[in-house]
C-alpha positions in Angstrom: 76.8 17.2 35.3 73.8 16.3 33.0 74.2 17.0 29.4 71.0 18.1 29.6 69.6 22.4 29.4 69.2 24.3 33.1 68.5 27.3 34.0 68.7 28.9 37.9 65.6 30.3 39.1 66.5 31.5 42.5 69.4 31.4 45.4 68.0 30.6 49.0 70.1 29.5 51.9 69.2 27.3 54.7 68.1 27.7 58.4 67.4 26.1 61.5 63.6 25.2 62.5 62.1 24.6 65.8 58.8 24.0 67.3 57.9 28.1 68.7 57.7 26.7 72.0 61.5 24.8 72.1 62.5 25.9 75.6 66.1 24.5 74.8 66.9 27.9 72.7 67.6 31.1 73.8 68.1 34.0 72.2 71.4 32.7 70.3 72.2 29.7 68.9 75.7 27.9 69.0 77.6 25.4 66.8 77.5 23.3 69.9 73.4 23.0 70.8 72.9 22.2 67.0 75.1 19.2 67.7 73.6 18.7 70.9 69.7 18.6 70.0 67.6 15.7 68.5 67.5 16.3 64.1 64.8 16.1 62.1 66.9 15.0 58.6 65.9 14.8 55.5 67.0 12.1 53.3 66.2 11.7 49.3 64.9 9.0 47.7 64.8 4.8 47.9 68.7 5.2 48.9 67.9 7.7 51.1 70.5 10.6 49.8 71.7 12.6 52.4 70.7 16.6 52.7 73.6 18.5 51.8 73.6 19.8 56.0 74.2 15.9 56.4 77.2 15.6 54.3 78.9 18.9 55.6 78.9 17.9 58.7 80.1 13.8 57.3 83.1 15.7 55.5 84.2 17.6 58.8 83.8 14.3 61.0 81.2 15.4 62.8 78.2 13.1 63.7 74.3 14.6 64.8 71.8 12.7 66.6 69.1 11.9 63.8 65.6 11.4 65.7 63.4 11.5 63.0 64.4 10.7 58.8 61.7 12.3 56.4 61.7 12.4 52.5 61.4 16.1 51.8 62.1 19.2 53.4 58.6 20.5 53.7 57.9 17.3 55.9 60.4 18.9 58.3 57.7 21.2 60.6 55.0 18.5 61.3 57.9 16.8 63.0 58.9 19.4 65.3 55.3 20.2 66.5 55.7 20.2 70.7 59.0 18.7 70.5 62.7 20.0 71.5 63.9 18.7 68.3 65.5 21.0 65.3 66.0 20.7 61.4 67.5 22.4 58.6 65.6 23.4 55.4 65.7 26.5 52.9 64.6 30.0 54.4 62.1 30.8 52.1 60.2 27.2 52.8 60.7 27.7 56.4 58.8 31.0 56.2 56.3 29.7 53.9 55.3 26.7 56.8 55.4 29.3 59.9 52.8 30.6 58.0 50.3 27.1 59.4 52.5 26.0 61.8 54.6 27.5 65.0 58.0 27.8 64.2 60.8 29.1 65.1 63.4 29.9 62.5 66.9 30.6 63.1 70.6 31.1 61.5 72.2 28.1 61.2 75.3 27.7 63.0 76.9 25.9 59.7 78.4 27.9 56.5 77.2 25.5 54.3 76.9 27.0 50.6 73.9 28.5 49.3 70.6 26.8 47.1 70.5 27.4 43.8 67.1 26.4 42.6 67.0 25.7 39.0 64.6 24.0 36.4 65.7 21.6 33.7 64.6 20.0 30.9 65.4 17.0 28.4 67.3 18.4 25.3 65.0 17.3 22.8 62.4 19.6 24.3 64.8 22.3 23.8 62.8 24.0 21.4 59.3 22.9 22.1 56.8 25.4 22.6 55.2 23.8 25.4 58.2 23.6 27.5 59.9 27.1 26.7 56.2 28.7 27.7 56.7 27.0 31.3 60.0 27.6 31.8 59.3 31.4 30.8 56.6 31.3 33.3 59.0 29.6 36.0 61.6 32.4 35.1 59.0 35.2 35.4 57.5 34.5 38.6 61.4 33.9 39.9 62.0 37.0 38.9 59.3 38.7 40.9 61.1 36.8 43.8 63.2 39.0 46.2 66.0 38.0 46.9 67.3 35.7 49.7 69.8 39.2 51.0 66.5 41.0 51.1 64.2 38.4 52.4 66.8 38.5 55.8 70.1 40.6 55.1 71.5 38.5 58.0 71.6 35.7 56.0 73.6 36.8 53.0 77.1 36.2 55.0 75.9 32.2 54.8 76.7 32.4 50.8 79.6 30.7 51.0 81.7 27.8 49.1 82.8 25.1 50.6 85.9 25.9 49.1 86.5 29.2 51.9 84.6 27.7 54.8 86.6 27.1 57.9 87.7 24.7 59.7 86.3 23.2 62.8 87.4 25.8 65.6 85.4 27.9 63.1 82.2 26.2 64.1 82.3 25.8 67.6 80.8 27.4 70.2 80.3 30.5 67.6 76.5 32.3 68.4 74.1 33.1 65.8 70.5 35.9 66.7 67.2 34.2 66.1 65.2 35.4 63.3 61.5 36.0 64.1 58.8 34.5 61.4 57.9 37.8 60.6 60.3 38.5 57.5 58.8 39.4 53.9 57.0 36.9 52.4 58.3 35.5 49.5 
């Protein structure tokens, strides 16, 4: 862990995305069509860092067929457009892009652990007025956030550690509803 100051702004938890129009899910989604359906993955930087779906699925042996690669989650949607592929990406991101583009969001079939957005600075701007007015600002508009229980209640069973998630029979073939795009906006 950096020895530098942080502060969390806000939990979120992640989803599955699809193009509106993906004829390849029905009302539920299992453990099993996740694995089964093209991904749209998201990995970080020149040495491409895998998203934390990625290496869940890595730890428990599993390999997904990766379609597309893209450098940030928001670069997810424009990659399902009129395709039967899926990705994963934070709820409240997901809801903000079904605002402009058809999608589909879902529960995802994986108990990965929450999001915890948080801001952080260099220590020697601990004290400088600059940066403690924007990181009040980022903490007050956080604040006026709901949160990610309220946004979808569904979803707040997907806080987990990896620490209590099970094992593999755990995952399979298990069904999850759809969520429609029409949550509260964030």
């Amino acid at each position: 862990m950096s020895k530098h100051p942080y502060t969390g702004l806000f939990d979120d938890v992640f989803v599955c995305v699809a193009c509106e129009g993906n004829d390849c899910i029905g009302e539920s989604f299992s453990f099993d069509q996740y694995m089964s359906m093209g991904h749209v993955a998201v990995k970080f930087g020149c040495s491409l860092k895998p998203a934390v779906d990625d290496l869940y699925l890595r730890e428990r042996g599993y390999s997904r067929r990766v379609e597309i690669v893209v450098q940030s989650f928001s670069m997810i949607p424009a990659m399902l457009s009129g395709t039967r592929r899926i990705g994963t990406m934070p709820l409240r991101l997901a809801q903000h892009c079904a605002q402009s583009t058809p999608l589909r969001i879902l529960d995802l079939p994986l108990p990965i652990p929450k999001l915890t957005e948080a801001v952080q600075w260099p220590m020697l701007h601990d004290n400088d007025p600059a940066s403690l007015w924007m990181r009040q600002t980022l903490l007050e508009e956080a604040a006026r956030m709901a949160p990610s229980e309220q946004v979808y209640p569904a979803l707040a069973r997907q806080f987990v550690s990896l620490e209590t998630t099970a094992a593999r029979p755990a995952l399979e073939g298990g069904a999850v509803r759809s969520l429609t795009t029409e949550t509260a906006s964030v």
